[in-house]
N, C-alpha and C positions, 0 to 999 in steps of 0.2 A: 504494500500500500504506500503509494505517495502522499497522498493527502484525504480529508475524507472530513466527510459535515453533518453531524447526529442531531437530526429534528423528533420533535414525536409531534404523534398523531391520533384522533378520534380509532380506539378497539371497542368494539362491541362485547366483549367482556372483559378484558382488562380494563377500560377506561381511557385509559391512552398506552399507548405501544412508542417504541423506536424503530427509525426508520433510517437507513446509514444511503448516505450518496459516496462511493467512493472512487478515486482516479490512480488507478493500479501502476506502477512502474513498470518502462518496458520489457524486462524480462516475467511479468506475471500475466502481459499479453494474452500468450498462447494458455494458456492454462486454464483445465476447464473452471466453469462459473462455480458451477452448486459446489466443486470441492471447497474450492477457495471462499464462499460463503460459511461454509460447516469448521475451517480455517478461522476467520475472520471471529468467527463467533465461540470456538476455541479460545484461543488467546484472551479473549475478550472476557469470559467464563475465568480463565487460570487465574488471571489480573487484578479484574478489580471483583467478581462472583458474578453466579450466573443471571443476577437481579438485573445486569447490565445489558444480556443477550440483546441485539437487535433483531427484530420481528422482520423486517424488509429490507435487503440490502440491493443499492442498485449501484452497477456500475458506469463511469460517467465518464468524459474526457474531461471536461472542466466543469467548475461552479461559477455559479454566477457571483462575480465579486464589484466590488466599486474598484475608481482608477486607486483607490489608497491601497485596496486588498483586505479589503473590509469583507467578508462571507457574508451574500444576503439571505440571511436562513430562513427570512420572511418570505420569500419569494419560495423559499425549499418547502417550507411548512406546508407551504398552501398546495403546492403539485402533490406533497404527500396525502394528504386530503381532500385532491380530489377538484380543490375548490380553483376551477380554469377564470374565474369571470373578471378579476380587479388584484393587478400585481401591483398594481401602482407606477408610477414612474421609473423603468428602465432604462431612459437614457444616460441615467448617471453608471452604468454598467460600464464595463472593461470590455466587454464581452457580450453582448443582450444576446443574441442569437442563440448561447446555449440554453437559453430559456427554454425556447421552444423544440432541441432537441432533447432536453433531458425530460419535457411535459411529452415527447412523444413514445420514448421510450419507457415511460412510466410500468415498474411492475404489474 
């Protein structure tokens, strides 16, 4: 893992869940997905316990960040939930575009 952005979101019996966006270094490229989540969610379990596990993990090429590198998790929150209708203002993004690939690749 290069870098990666923990939102939670609306569970219908948990309450709320985690939900991991993550942008894997190029050697984890080729490497299948579901192991690398069962991975991902290892470590994560050894580290801090398994209360940590994330429920979703997706994988991404970039986040959407401002020109500072500020992570907009608000924008992350909302595709995890679903909620497509008012991101707010993107142009202050680095980047807007991946907005609309990581809403399309959504779990």
């Amino acid at each position: 893992v290069a870098e990666s952005a923990i939102v939670g979101y609306p569970h219908d019996i948990k309450g709320s869940a985690l939900y991991g966006y993550v942008i894997l270094k190029d050697t984890g490229e080729s490497r299948d997905r579901e192991n690398l989540r069962k991975e991902i969610n290892q470590v994560i379990s050894d580290t801090i316990g398994p209360i940590a596990k994330l429920d979703k993990i997706q994988f991404v090429s970039a986040l959407p960040k401002t020109r500072s590198g500020k992570i907009m998790r608000r924008i992350l929150r909302k595709i995890a939930e679903g909620d497509y209708a008012n991101f707010g203002d993107t142009s202050t993004l680095l980047n807007p575009e991946i907005v609309e690939e990581i809403k399309n690749e959504k779990i």
